[in-house]
ROMAR-66748 format. One record per residue: x, y, z of N, C-alpha, C, O in turn; residue number from 1; residue in one letter. Coordinates in steps of 0.001 Angstrom, whole numbers, plus 500000, padded with zeros to 6 digits. Layout:
% residues N
+--------+--------+--------+--------+--------+--------+--------+--------+--------+--------+--------+--------+-----+----+
:     nu :     nv :     nw :    cau :    cav :    caw :     cu :     cv :     cw :     ou :     ov :     ow :   i : aa :
+--------+--------+--------+--------+--------+--------+--------+--------+--------+--------+--------+--------+-----+----+
:      X :      Y :      Z :      X :      Y :      Z :      X :      Y :      Z :      X :      Y :      Z : NUM :  A :
...
+--------+--------+--------+--------+--------+--------+--------+--------+--------+--------+--------+--------+-----+----+
***
This chain:
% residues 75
+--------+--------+--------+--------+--------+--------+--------+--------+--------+--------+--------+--------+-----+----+
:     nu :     nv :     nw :    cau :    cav :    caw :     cu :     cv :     cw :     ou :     ov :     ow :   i : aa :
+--------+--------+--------+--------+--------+--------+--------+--------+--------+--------+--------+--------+-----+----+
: 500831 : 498814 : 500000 : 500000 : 500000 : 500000 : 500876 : 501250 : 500000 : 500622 : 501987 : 499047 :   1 :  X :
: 501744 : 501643 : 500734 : 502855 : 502315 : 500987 : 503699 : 502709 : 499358 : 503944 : 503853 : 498973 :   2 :  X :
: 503960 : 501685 : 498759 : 504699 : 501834 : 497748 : 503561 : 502567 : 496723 : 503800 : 503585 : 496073 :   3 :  X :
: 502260 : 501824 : 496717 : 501469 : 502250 : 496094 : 501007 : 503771 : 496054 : 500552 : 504416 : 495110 :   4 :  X :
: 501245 : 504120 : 497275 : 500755 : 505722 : 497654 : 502157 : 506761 : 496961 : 501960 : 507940 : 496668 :   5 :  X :
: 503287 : 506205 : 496814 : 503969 : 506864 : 496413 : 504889 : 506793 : 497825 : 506041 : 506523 : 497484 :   6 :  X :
: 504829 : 506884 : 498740 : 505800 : 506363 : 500012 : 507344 : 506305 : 499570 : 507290 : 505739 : 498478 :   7 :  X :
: 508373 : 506523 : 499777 : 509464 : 506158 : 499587 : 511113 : 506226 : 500506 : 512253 : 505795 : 500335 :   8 :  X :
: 510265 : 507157 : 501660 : 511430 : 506789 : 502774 : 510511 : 506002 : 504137 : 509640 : 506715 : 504636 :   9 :  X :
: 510648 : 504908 : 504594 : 510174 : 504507 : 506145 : 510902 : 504315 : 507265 : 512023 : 503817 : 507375 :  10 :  X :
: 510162 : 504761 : 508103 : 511032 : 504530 : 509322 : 510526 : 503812 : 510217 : 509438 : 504139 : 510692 :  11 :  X :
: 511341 : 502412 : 510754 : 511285 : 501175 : 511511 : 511958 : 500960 : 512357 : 512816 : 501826 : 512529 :  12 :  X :
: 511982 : 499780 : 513319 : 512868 : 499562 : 514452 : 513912 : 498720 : 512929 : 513539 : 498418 : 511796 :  13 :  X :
: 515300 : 498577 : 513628 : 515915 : 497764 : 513389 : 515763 : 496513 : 512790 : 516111 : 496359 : 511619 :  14 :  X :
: 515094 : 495228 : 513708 : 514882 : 494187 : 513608 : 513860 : 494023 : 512436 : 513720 : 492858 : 512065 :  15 :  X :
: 513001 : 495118 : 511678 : 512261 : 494722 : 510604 : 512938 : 494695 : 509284 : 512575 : 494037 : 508310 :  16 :  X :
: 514118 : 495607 : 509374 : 514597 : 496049 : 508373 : 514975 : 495052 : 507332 : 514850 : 495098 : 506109 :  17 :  X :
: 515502 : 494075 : 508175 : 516014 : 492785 : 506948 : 514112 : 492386 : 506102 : 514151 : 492405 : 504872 :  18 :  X :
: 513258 : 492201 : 506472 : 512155 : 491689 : 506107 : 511679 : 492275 : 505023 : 511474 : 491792 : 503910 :  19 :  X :
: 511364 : 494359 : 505793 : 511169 : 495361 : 504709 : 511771 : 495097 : 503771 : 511089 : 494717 : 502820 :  20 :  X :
: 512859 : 495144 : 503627 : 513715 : 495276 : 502462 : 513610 : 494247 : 501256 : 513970 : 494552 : 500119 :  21 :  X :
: 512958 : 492693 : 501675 : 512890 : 491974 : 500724 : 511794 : 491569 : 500495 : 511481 : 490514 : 499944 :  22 :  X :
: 510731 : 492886 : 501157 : 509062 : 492645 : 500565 : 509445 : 494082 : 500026 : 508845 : 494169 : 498955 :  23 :  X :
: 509922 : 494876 : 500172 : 509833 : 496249 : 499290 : 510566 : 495904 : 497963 : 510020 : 496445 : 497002 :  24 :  X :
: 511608 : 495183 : 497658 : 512549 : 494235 : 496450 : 511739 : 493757 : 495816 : 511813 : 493899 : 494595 :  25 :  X :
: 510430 : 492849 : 496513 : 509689 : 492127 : 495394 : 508579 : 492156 : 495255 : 507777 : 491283 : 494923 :  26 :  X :
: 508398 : 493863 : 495674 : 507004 : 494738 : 495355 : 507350 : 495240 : 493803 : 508493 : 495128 : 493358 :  27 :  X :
: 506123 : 495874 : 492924 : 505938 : 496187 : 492181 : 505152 : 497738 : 492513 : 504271 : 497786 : 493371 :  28 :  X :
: 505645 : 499186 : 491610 : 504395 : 499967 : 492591 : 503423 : 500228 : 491922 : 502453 : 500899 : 492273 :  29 :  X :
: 503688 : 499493 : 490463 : 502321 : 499713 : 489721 : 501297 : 498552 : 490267 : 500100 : 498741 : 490049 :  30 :  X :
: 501790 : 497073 : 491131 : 500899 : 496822 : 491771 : 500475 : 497327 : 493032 : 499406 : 496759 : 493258 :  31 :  X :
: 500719 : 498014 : 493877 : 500777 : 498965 : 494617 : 499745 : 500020 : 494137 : 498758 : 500295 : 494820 :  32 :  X :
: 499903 : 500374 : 493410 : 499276 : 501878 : 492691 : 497515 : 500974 : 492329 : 496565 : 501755 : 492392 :  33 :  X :
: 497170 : 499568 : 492007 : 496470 : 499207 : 491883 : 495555 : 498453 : 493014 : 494359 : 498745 : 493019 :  34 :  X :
: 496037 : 497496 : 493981 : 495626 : 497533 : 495352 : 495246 : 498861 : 496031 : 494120 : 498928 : 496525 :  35 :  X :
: 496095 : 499964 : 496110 : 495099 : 500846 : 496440 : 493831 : 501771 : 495742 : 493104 : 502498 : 496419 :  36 :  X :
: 493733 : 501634 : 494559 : 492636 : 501857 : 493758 : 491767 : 500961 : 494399 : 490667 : 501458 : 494642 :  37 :  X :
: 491947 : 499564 : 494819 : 490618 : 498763 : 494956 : 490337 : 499008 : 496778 : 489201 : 498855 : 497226 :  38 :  X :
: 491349 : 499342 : 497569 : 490968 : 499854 : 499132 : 490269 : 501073 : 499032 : 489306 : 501175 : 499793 :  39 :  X :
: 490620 : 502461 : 497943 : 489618 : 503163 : 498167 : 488300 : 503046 : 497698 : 487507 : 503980 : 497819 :  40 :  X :
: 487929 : 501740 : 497055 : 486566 : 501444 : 496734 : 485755 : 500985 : 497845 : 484532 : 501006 : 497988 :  41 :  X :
: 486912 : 500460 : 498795 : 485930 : 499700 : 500083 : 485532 : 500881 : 501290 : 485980 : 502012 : 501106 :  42 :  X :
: 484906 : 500686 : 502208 : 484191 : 501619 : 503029 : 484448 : 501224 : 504519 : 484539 : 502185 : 505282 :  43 :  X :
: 484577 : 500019 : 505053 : 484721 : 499902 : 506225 : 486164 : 499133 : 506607 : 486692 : 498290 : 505881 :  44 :  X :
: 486682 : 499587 : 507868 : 488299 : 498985 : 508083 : 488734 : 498257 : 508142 : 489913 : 498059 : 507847 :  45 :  X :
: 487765 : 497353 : 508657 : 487562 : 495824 : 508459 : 488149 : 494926 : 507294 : 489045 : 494085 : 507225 :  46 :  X :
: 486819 : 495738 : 505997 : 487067 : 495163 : 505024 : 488443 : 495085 : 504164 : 488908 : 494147 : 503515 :  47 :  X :
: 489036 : 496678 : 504433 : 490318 : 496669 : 503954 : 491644 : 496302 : 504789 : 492738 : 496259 : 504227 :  48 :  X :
: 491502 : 496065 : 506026 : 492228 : 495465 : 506263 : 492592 : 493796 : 506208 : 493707 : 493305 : 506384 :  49 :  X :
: 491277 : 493043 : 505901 : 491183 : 491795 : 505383 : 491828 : 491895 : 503989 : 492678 : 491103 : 503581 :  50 :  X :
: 491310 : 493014 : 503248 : 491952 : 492763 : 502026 : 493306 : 492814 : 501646 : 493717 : 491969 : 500850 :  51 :  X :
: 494188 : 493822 : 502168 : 495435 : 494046 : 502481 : 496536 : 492790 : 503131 : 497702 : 492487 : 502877 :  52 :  X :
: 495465 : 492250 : 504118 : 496325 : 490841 : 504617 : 496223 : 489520 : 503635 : 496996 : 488583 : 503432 :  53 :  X :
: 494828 : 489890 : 503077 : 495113 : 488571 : 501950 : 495700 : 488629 : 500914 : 495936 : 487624 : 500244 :  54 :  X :
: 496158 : 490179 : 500474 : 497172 : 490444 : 499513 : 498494 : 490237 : 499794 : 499143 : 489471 : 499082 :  55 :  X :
: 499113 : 490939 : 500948 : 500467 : 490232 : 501088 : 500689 : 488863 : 501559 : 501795 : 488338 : 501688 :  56 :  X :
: 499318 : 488212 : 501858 : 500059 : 487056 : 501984 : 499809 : 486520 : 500705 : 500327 : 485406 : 500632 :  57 :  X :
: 499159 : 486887 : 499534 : 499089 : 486259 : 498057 : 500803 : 486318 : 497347 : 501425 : 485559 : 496604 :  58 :  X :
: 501122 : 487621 : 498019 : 502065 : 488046 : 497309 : 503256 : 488013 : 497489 : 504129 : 488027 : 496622 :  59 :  X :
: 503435 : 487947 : 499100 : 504884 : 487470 : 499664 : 504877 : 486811 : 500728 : 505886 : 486862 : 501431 :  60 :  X :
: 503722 : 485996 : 501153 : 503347 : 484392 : 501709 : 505058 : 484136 : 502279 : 505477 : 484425 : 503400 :  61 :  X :
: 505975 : 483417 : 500964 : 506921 : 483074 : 501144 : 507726 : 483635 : 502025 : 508386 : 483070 : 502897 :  62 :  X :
: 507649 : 484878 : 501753 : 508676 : 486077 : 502901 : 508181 : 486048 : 504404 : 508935 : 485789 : 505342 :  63 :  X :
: 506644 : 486384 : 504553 : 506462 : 486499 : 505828 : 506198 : 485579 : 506610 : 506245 : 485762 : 507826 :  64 :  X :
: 505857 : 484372 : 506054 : 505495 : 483036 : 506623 : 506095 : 483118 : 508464 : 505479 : 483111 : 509530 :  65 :  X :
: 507748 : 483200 : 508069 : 508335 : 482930 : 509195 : 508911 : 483899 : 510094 : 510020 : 484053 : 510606 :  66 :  X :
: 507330 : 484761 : 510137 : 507392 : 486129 : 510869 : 506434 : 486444 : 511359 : 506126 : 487631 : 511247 :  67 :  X :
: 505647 : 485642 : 512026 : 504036 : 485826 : 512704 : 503660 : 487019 : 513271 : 502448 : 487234 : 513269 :  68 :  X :
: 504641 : 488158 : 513936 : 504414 : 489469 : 514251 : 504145 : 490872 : 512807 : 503691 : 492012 : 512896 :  69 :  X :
: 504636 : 490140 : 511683 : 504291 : 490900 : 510905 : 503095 : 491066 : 510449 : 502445 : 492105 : 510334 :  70 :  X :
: 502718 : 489534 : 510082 : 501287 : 489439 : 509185 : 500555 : 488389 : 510327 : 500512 : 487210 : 509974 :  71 :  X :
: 499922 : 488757 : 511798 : 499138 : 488111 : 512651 : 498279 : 487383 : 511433 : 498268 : 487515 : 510209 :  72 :  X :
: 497228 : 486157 : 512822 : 496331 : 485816 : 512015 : 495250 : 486685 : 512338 : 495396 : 487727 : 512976 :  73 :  X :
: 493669 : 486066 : 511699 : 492503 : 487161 : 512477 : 492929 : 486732 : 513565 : 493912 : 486000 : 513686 :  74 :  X :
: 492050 : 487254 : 514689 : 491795 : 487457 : 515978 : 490329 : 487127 : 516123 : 489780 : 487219 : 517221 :  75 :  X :
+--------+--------+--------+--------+--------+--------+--------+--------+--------+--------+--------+--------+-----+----+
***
């Protein structure tokens, strides 16, 4: 979403940095630029935040798998 908005400096603790760096590597921001076209269609926070979690995990599953503080499950 971030990349998508145009975003291009962040600031994190330390310990994320290795992670950021190789989901921001194998982001795209024209997909970026398109995920958020479809969050500002939705209306409640809920919904986009479901949608957002089922996107990165569509998209870099592999990366965050073995990082449960990044991408929780629901609650």
């Amino acid at each position: 979403m971030l990349i998508g908005l145009g975003v291009t400096e962040l600031s994190m603790n330390g310990p994320s940095i290795p992670l950021v760096k190789r989901v921001v590597r194998a982001a795209r921001a024209e997909d970026g630029r398109a995920l958020v076209a479809r969050m500002l269609a939705l209306t409640q926070a809920d919904d986009i935040e479901r949608e957002v979690q089922e996107e990165m995990t569509r998209r870099f599953g592999a990366l965050l798998q073995h990082d449960p503080q990044v991408m929780p499950g629901p609650s």
